[in-house]
N, C-alpha and C positions, 0 to 999 in steps of 0.2 A: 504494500500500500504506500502513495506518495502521499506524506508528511506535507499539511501546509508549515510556511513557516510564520510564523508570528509575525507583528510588528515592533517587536521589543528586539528579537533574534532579529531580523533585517537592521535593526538601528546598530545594534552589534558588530554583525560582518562589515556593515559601512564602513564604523568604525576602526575596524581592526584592518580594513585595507590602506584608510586613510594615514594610520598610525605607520603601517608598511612601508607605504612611500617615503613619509617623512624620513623614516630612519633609515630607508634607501637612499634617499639625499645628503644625507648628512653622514653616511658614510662613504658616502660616494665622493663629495669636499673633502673630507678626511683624507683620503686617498691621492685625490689632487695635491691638496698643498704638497702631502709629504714629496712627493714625486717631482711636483714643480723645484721643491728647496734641492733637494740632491741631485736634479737635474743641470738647475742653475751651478751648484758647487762644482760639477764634474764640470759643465762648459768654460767654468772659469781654471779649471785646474789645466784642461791641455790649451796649449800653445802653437799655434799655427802656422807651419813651415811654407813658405811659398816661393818656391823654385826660381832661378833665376831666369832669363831670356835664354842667355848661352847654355846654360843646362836641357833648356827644354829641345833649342833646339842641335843638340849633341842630339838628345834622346830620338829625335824627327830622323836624322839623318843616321845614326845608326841601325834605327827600323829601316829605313829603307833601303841600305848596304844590303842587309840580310835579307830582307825581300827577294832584290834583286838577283841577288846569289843565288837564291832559294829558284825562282823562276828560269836561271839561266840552266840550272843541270836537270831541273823539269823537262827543259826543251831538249837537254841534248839526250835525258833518258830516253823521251818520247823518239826523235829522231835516231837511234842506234835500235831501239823495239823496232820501230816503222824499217830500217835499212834490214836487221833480220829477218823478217817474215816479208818484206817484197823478194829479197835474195832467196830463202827456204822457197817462196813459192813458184821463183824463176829456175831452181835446179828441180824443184818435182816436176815442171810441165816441158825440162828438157828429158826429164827420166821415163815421166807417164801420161800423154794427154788427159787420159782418161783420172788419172789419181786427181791430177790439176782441175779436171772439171768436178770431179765428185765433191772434193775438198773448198771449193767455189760454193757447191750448192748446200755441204754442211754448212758450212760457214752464214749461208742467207738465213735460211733453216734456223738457226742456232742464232741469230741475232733479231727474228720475228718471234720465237717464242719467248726468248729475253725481253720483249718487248712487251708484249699479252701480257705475263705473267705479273712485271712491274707493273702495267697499265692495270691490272684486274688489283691490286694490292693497293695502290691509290682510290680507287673506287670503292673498294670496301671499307678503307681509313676514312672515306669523306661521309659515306653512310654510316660510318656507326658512329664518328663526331657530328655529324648533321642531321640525326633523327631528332 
């Protein structure tokens, strides 16, 4: 059975919510100061280092030293990969046209199903982040 509730109990819970808040509040300020003062103490205890012009830009130009470095044996890795396999596949098509052709149409093969399967893995990352 549903209990009416009185109007003595209604003045009650009012009460007792009203009372809630307050001392939510009030501990809530509580909370603040303290946080504010020791936050204040900490900003005031460190010291703030700021680099010079010449410092920064050593730092500019030494990223980009390494960069640069980094990009040049990029190229020449790429470029000795690229010279071995045009050469491997200039002595298999003096040894076997047929090896030459086969290995042509794995190669397409094998870089369409790389493709599907990345493309279908996208697809599924974007439905199940976008449902």
């Amino acid at each position: 059975m549903i209990k009416r509730i009185s109007k003595k109990n209604k003045v009650k819970v009012k009460n007792f919510k009203q009372r809630m808040e307050t001392e939510n509040l009030e501990s809530q300020e509580k909370i603040i100061t303290i946080l504010t003062e020791s936050l204040n103490s900490w900003d005031a205890s460190i010291e703030l280092q700021v680099p010079h012009i010449i410092e920064l830009e050593q730092l500019i130009s030494d990223h980009k030293e390494k960069t640069k470095r980094r990009l040049w044996r990029d190229l020449i890795l790429l470029w000795m990969l690229g010279i071995l396999v045009i050469g491997s596949m200039m002595l298999i098509y003096d040894w076997n046209d047929n090896a030459f052709w086969f290995l042509q149409l794995l190669g397409v093969v094998g870089g369409l199903l790389f493709l599907r399967f990345v493309n279908r893995e996208s697809r599924e990352a974007k439905y199940k982040w976008t449902r």
